[in-house]
C-alpha positions, 0 to 999 in steps of 0.5 A, a space after each residue: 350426313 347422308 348417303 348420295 342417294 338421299 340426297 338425290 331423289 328428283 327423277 324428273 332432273 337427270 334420268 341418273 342418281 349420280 353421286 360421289 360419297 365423300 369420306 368425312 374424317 376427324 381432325 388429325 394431329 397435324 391440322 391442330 395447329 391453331 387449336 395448339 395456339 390456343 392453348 399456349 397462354 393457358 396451359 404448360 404442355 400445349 402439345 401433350 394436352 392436344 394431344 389428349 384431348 384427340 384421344 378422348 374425341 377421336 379428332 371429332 371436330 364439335 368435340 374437339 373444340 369444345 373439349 378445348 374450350 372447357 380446357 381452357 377454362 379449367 385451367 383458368 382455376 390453377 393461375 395461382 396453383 400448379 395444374 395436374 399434368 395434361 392427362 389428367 386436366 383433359 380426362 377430368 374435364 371430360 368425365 365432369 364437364 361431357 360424360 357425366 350427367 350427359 342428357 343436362 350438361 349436353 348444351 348445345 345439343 350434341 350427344 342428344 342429336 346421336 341419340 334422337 337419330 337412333 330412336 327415330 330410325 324405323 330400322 331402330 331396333 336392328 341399328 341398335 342391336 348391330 351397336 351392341 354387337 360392335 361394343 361387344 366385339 370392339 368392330 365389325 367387318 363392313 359390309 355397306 348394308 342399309 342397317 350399316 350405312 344408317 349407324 355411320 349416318 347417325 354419328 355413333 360410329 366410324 369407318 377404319 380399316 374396313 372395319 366399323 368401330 365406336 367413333 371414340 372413347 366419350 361416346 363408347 362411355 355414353 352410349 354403352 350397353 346399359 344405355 342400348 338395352 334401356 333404349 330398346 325396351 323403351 322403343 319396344 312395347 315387349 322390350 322386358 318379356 324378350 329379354 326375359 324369354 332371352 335369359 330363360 332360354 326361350 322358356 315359352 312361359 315369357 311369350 306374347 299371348 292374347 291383346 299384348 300379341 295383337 299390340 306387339 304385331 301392330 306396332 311392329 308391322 311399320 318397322 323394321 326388326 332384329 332378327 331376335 325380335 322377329 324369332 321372338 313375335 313369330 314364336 308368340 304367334 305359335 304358342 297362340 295357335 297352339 293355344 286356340 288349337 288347344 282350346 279347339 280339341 277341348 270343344 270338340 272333345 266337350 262335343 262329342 261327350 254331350 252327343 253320347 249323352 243325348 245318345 244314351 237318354 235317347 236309347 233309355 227313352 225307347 226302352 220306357 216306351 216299349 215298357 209302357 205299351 206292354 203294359 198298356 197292352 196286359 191291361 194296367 190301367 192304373 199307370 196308363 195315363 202317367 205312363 203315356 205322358 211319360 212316353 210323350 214327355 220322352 218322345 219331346 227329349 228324343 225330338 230335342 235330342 235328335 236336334 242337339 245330336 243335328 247341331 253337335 254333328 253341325 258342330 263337329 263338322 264346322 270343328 272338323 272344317 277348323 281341324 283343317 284349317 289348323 292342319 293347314 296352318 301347322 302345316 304352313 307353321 312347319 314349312 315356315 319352321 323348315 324355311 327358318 330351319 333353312 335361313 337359320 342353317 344359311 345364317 349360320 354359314 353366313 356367320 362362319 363366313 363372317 367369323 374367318 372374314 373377322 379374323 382375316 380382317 382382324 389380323 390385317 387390322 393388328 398389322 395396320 394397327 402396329 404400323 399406325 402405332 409405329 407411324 404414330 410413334 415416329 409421328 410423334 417423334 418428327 413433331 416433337 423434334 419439330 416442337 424442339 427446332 421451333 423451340 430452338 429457332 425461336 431460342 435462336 432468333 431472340 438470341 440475334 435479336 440481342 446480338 444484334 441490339 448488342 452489335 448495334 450499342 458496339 458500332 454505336 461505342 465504336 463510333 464513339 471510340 473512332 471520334 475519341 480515337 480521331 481526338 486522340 491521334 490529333 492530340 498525338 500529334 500535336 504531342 509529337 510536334 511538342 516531342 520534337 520541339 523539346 527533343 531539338 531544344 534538349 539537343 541544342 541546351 546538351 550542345 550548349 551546355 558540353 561547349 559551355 562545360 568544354 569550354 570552361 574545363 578545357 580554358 578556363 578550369 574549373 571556376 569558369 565552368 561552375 560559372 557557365 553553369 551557374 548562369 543555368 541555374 547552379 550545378 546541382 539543381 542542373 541535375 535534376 534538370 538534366 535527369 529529367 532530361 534523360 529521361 524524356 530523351 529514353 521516352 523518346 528513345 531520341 539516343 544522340 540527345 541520350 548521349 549528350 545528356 550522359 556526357 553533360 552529367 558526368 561533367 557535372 558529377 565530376 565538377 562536384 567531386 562525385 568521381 563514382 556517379 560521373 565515372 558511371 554516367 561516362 561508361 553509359 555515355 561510352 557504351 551508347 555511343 559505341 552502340 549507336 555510332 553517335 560520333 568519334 569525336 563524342 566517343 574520344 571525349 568520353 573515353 578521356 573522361 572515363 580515365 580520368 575518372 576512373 583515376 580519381 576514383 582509384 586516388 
């Protein structure tokens, strides 16, 4: 990732650095949908798990497709257990296979490349201590300044709703506070007395003095730092001057007490002299010669004297000189005190500033938050109704695909039922054809049989009808023959042919002295007959037979 204007750089190409910045996104739920694939074979709940695993990720495409990879492979381990719900498998599988341990299990490199950005920035110590800040509060305004645009540059964080937050849950677990504080002291050859002067409220006992200073400033000079930082090398740089500036007045506080000295050995060796010479002068001669050495011995201490009173007042000159420039340097220590008094005062109202810009932007993030968190919720609602219509359309499209396997075996038994049914109506037919065969030679064998039973009652009694039917096979097998009859001609519903057959057997039951079963077959004959208008003739025959009968029946 870069800013437009890193990437455009060669002035000689176009007199302008013309750029678009592109806002780079993670993946939301609704782009997931071949990942959600992926997942159907291996596990129960694609959609819950996907929906896990972008948590963790934040929708950061590397992660997200290697967190489902190591989803997949997980649950690989339960084909013959029932896995843990879908939560639980994700949040497992990042802790043991990403979070812990991260700097050996991060192959390919990934959370390595965030962290080798940060350490190799020159403006590592202010990007690491905005970090801080954001873990701290949870986000910050943005603002778009250079320490800003290089953080987002480096991975670790991402821009939403106008404000900078921690990309998402696994980097906020690996690169936490303990992490930052162990990078900065690591980067900082004065890391562990900062945080020292820090803790003991900037006591000046954790200071930077002497070659630690000097190594501090040098490897300082190339970068850029904290504000923290800076407060806390420029303090240093005061305790040292106040240190030399110290060790300056102790030397010039030694110097003049060494000029008093020779002061005072100078004023006693005048006062020798003079002794000397009046005793010179009242004539010991005793003591003249140690006496005059002693007074040329004095005279050397007042020469030497007379010069370390030149080189100490030399000294002091050159310590006044310094004295200057110390008050020139705590001088400009002072304006530099009132210029920071002064920035710190303008930081100050920057913070305040800042402060009522974090509410504002607070209150309109937990508004944007709860209508994300509503459009979320309806979000999840529209894919899960979704899931259920796919569901349904699938459960809907395999039942057509049975129905229509099934329409297909009844057109197939349809057809089969058409030819059967074709066979059937052949067979009908031909059965209809033999039906009106029979019932024809039913009519023409009950004609026959009442002319023959006419006959033989009406002219030649009684014997010559038992004879006419004796020549059918005999009177009682007859019935049976013309029982049978009757009952094909009910089948049939053929009624003339019913009649004839009802007259014949009351004939025949009368033959045989059956009175009761003729008088019965008569009445039926009569009754059909006066139903269905069969003929007067018919009706006349039977109402005769049924008197007679009937008058047996009463004998």
């Amino acid at each position: 990732m870069a800013t437009p204007t890193d990437l455009i750089l060669d002035k000689k190409r176009t007199p302008f650095n013309i750029g678009q910045a592109i806002q780079l996104t993670g993946f939301q739920i609704e782009e997931t949908e071949p990942l959600r694939l992926g997942l159907i074979e291996h596990v129960s709940d694609p959609a819950a798990v996907l929906r896990a695993i972008l948590h963790w990720t934040g929708g950061q495409p590397f992660l997200t497709q290697k967190v489902c990879q190591l989803v997949v492979q997980e649950a690989a381990r339960y084909a013959e257990t029932t896995a843990p719900p879908s939560e639980e498998l994700v949040e497992y599988v990042v802790r043991a296979y990403i979070i812990d341990n991260w700097e050996v299990q991060d192959e390919p490199p990934h959370l390595k490349t965030i962290r080798d950005r940060i350490r190799n920035n020159p403006r590592a110590g202010q990007l690491l201590e905005l970090y801080q800040n954001i873990v701290r509060r949870g986000h910050i305004v943005q603002d778009g300044s250079p320490q800003q645009v290089s953080l987002r540059l480096s991975g670790l964080v991402v821009e939403r709703l106008g404000t900078l937050q921690v990309y998402n849950p696994i980097y906020k677990e690996v690169f936490d506070l303990r992490w930052s504080n162990r990078t900065l002291a690591s980067i900082r050859p004065y890391g562990q007395q900062l945080d020292e002067w820090i803790a003991h409220q900037q006591d000046d006992r954790w200071l930077l003095q002497g070659s630690a200073l000097e190594t501090a400033l040098d490897w300082a000079e190339s970068r850029s730092l904290s504000k923290q930082d800076y407060q806390f090398l420029v303090e240093s740089q005061k305790l040292g001057l106040r240190s030399d500036l110290a060790a300056i007045n102790g030397e010039l506080a030694q110097a003049r007490a060494e000029l008093m000295r020779v002061r005072r050995r100078t004023r006693l060796a005048n006062v020798l002299g003079i002794g000397l010479l009046s005793s010179v002068a009242i004539g010991i001669g005793q003591y003249a010669g140690t006496q005059a050495r002693a007074a040329g011995a004095a005279r050397q201490e007042t020469v030497a004297a007379q010069r370390q009173l030149a080189e100490a007042t030399e000294a002091v000159d050159n310590l006044q000189g310094e004295k200057a420039d110390l008050s020139h340097e705590r001088s400009r220590l002072a304006q530099n005190n009132q210029n920071l008094a002064a920035n710190n005062q303008a930081l100050s109202t920057e913070k305040e500033q800042i402060a009522q810009e974090v509410d504002t932007a607070q209150t309109a993030q937990a508004t944007a938050e709860n209508a994300a968190t509503a459009a979320k919720a309806q979000a999840t609602a529209v894919q899960v109704a979704a899931e259920r219509v796919r569901n349904a359309a699938i459960a809907a499209q395999t039942e057509a695909e049975q129905r229509q396997n099934e329409l297909a075996n009844v057109n197939q038994e349809l057809l089969t039922k058409n030819e059967e049914l074709n066979a059937v109506l052949a067979e009908t037919t031909r059965l209809q054809a033999q039906q009106d065969e029979i019932t024809a030679n039913l009519e023409a064998l009950g004609t026959q049989l009442g002319n023959a039973l006419s006959f033989s009652l009406g002219t030649s009694g009684l014997q010559q009808s038992q004879n006419a039917l004796y020549e059918l096979g005999g009177l009682q097998k007859s019935i049976e023959y013309l029982e049978n009859s009757l009952r094909k001609a009910r089948e049939f519903k053929n009624r003339r042919s019913e009649g004839n057959t009802l007259a014949t057997l009351g004939d025949v039951y009368h033959n045989l002295g059956n009175y009761p079963k003729a008088l019965d077959r008569h009445r039926e004959h009569l009754a059909l007959a006066q139903k269905f208008k069969i003929g007067q003739e018919s009706c006349r025959r039977s109402a005769i037979s049924v008197r007679c009968c009937t008058a047996k029946v009463n004998i």
